[in-house]
C-alpha positions in Angstrom: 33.0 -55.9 -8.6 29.2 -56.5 -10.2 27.7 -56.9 -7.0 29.8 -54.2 -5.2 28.5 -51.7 -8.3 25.2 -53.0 -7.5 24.7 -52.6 -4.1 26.1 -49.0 -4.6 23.7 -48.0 -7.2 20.8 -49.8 -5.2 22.2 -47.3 -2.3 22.7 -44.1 -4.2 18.9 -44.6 -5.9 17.4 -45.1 -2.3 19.3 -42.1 -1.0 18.8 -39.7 -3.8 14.7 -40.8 -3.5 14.9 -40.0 0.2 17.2 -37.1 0.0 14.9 -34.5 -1.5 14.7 -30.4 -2.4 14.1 -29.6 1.1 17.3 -31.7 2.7 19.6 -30.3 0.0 18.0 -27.1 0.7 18.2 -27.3 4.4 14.3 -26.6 5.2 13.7 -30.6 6.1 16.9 -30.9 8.2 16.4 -27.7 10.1 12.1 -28.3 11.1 12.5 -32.0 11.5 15.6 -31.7 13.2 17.9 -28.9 14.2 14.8 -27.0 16.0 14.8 -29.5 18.6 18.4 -28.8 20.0 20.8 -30.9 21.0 18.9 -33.9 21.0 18.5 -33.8 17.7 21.0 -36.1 17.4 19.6 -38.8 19.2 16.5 -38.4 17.1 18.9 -38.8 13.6 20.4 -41.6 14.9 16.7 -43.1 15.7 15.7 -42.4 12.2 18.5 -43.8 10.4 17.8 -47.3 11.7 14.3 -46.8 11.1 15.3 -45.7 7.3 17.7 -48.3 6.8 15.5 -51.7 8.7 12.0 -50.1 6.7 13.8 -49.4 3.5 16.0 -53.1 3.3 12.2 -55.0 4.4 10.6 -53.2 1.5 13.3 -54.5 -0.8 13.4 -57.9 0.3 9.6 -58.4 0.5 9.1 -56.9 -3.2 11.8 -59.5 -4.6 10.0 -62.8 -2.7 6.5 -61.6 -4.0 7.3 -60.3 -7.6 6.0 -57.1 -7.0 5.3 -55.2 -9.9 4.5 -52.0 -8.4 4.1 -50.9 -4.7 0.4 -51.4 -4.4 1.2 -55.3 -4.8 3.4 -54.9 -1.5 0.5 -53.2 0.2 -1.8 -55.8 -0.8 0.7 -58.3 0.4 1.5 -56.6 3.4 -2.3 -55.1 4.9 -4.8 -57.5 2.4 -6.4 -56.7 -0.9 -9.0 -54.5 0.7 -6.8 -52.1 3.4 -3.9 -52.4 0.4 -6.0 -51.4 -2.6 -6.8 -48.0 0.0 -3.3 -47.6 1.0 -2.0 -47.8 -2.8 -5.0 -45.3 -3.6 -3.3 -42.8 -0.9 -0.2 -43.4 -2.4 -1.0 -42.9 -5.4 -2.4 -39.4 -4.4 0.8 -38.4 -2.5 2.8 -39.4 -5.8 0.7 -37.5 -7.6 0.5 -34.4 -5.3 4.8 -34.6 -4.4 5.3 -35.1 -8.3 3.6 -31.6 -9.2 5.3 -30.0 -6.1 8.6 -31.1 -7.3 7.9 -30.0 -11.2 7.1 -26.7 -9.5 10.3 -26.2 -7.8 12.1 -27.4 -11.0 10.0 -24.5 -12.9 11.3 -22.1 -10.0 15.1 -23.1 -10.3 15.3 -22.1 -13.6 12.9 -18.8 -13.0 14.9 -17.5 -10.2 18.5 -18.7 -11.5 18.2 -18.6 -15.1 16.2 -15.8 -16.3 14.1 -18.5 -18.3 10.2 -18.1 -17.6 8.0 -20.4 -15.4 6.5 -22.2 -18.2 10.1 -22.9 -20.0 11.5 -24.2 -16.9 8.2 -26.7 -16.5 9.3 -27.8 -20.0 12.7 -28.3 -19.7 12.1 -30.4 -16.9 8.8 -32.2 -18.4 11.1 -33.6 -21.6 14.1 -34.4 -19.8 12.0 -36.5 -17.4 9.7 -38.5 -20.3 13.5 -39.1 -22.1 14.8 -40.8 -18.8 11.8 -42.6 -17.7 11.6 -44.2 -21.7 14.7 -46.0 -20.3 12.9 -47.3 -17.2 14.1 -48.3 -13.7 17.9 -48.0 -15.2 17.8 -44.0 -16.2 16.7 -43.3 -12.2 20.0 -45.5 -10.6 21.9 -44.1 -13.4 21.1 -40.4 -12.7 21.1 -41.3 -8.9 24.6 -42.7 -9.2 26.0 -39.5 -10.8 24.0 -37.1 -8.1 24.5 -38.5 -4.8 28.4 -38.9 -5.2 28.1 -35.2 -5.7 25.6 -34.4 -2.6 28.2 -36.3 -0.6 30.9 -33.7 -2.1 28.8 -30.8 -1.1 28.3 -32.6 2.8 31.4 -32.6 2.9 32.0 -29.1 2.1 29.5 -27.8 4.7 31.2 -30.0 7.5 34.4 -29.2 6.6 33.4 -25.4 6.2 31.4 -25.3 10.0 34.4 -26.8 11.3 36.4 -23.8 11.4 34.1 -21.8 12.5 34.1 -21.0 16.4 30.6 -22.1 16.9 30.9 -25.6 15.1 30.2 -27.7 18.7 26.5 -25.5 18.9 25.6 -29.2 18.1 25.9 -30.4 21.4 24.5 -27.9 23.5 21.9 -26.3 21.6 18.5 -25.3 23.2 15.1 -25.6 22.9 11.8 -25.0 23.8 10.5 -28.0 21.8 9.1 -30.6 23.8 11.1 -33.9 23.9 7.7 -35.9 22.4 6.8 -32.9 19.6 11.0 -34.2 18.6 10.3 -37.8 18.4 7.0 -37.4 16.9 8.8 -35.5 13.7 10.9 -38.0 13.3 8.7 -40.0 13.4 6.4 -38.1 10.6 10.2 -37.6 8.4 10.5 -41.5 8.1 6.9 -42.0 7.5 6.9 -39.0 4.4 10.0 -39.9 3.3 9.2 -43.8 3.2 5.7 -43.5 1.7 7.3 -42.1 -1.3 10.7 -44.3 -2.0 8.6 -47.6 -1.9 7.5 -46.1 -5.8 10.9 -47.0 -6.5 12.1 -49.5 -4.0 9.8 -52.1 -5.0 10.4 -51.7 -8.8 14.2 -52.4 -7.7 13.6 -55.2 -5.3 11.9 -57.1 -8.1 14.4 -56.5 -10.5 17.6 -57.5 -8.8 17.6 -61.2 -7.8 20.6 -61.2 -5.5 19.2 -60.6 -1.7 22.5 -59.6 -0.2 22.8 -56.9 -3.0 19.6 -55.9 -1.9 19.9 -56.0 2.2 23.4 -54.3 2.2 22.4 -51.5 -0.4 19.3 -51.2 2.1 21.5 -50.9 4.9 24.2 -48.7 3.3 21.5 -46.7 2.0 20.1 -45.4 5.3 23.5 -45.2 6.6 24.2 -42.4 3.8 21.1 -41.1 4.6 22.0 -40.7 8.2 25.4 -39.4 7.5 23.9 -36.4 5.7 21.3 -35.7 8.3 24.0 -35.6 11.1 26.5 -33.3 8.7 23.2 -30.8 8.2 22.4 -30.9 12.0 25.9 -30.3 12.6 26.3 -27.1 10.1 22.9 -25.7 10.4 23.0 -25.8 14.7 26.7 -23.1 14.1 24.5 -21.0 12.6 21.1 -21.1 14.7 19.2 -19.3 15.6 19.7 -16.8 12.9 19.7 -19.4 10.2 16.2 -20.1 10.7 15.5 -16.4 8.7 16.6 -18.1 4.9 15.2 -19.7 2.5 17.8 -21.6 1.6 19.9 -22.0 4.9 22.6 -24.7 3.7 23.3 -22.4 1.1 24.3 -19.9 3.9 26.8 -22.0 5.3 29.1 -22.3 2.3 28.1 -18.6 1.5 32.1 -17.3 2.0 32.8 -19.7 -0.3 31.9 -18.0 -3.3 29.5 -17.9 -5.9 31.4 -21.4 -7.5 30.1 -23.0 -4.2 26.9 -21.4 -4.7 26.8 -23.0 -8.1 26.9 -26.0 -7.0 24.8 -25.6 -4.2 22.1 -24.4 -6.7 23.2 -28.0 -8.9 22.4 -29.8 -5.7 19.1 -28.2 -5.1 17.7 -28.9 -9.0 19.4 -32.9 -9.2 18.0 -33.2 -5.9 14.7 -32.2 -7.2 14.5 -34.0 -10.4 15.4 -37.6 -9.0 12.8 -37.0 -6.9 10.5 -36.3 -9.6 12.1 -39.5 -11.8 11.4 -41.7 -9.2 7.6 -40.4 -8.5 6.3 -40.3 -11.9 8.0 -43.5 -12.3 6.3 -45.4 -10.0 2.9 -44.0 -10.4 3.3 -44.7 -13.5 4.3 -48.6 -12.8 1.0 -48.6 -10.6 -1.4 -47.2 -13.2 -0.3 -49.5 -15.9 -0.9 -52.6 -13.5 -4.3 -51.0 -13.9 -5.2 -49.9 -17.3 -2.7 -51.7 -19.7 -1.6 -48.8 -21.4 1.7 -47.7 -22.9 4.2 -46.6 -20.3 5.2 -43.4 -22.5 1.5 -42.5 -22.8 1.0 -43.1 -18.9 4.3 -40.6 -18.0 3.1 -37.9 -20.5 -0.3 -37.7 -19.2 1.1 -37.7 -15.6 3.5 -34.9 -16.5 1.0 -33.2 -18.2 -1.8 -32.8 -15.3 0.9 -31.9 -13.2 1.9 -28.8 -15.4 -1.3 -27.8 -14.7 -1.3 -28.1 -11.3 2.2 -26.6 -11.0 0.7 -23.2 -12.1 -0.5 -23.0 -9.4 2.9 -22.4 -7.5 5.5 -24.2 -5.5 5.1 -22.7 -2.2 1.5 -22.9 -2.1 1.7 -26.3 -3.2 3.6 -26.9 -0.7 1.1 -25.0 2.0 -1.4 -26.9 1.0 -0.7 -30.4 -0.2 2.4 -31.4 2.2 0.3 -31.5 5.8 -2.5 -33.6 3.8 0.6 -36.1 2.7 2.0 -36.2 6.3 -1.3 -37.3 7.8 -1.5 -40.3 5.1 2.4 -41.1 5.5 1.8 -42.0 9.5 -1.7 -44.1 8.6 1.3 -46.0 6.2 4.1 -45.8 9.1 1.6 -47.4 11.5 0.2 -50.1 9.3 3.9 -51.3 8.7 4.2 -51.6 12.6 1.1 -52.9 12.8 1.9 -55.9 10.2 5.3 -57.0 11.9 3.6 -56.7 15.3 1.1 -59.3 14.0 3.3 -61.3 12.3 7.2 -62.6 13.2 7.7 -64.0 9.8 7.2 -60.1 7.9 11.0 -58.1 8.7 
């Protein structure tokens, strides 16, 4: 039962990394995915292998070197010279994703709550430095309670499309994408997506000592993740192309539902959020420690304190501006990971 707990929480921590504001939202699923038609699909099934072989190697490589932070898995993987660059990359994206998600936490509570900007920021700013003061534990614990209900709210939107009289749009769907702009996303959402959850991957590979805790939780991990990809594609493609209009387009779905539903969606969208944050500052905080020594506390209070700054400046400009810059560095990552196991058998 301990190593069946385990691997679960080792699952629900990588999903809930992965599974971000803009899946829970419907933004990621629908311009990675659903744009591209029918053969979307194919493409989700293409990137849940990719999620779930990538995510399992960066487990298992962090728990045979020790890593104490990712940069000591790039170094291992690409050298001390090409890693130090890549960790200094990551370290940016971190960074930059971190302040993006503390502004859509601000947001939430803006839009939802009738509590300012600022208040939001703070609320979310304390209940992050409580958490991380527990370490890698507080993010599987968090990650344990949200992804159980992200799978609940799936479900909802599957079982809601269903009865619809559009639910098979999935399979004949339309598009004027090209078939190489489709692969090339998914491509790019593994390479994002992946860039970030090594932060707290690694930390978690080198803490659990079993490997087959840590290569099924891997594998179950993108599994989930490609569960909730397909269940998106399938409810946002009933609803296409109209859907494409909103903001928040899973939201839509389960809209004749209520506002209970809504609640929950707008749960979903916050937990979805902060675990992303938790997991973030965690591991660029793991990665400037290696560095400087200093107190872990100190380290997450000065992160969380640049990025209120930053986050004045707004979440969807933020988003504008920062999110192309981190694609571009996720594929340099992607490739040099393909790169690595082309050049040597023995790295999987």
């Amino acid at each position: 039962m301990k190593k069946f707990m385990q691997t679960l929480q080792v699952a629900f921590t990588y999903m809930g990394t992965v599974v971000g504001a803009g899946f829970a939202t419907g933004q990621e699923i629908l311009q990675f995915f659903t744009r591209f038609g029918s053969l979307a699909a194919l493409t989700i099934v293409l990137t849940t292998f990719l999620i779930g072989w990538l995510g399992t190697k960066i487990l298992l490589m962090s728990r045979e070197i020790g890593a104490a932070s990712y940069e000591d898995l790039n170094r291992h993987l690409f050298g001390d010279r090409a890693g130090r660059w890549i960790s200094l990359f990551s370290m940016l994206n971190l960074f930059s994703v971190s302040a993006v998600m503390l502004a859509g936490a601000g947001s939430v509570f803006h839009e939802n709550f009738c509590l300012s900007y600022p208040i939001g920021l703070a609320i979310t700013m304390i209940a992050t430095l409580l958490l991380l003061s527990r370490g890698i534990s507080s993010i599987m614990a968090v990650n344990s309670l949200v992804v159980p209900v992200m799978f609940v709210y799936t479900v909802i939107v599957v079982i809601v499309t269903s009865t619809q009289p559009t639910a098979g749009s999935w399979l004949n769907l339309t598009s004027a994408e090209s078939p190489l702009k489709m692969v090339a996303y998914a491509f790019l959402y593994v390479a994002g997506n992946l860039s970030l959850a090594q932060a707290v991957l690694v930390p978690i590979g080198s803490r659990i000592e079993d490997r087959s805790v840590l290569q099924a939780g891997g594998w179950l991990g993108g599994l989930g993740i490609g569960f909730m990809l397909l269940a998106g594609h399938f409810a946002l493609s009933a609803h296409m192309p109209g859907i494409l209009r909103f903001e928040i387009p899973m939201g839509h779905t389960v809209a004749v539902l209520g506002s209970t539903v809504q609640m929950l969606v707008l749960f979903v969208i916050f937990a979805e959020i902060f675990t992303t944050l938790l997991s973030d500052v965690y591991g660029l905080a793991l990665q400037i420690r290696q560095h400087t020594g200093w107190n872990s506390l100190l380290i997450i209070t000065l992160i969380l304190i640049a990025c209120y700054f930053i986050s004045q400046i707004g979440f969807s400009r933020l988003l504008s501006v920062l999110y192309p810059l981190f694609g571009l560095i996720s594929l340099l990552w992607l490739a040099m990971m393909f790169m690595k196991k082309q050049a040597n058998g023995n790295v999987r």
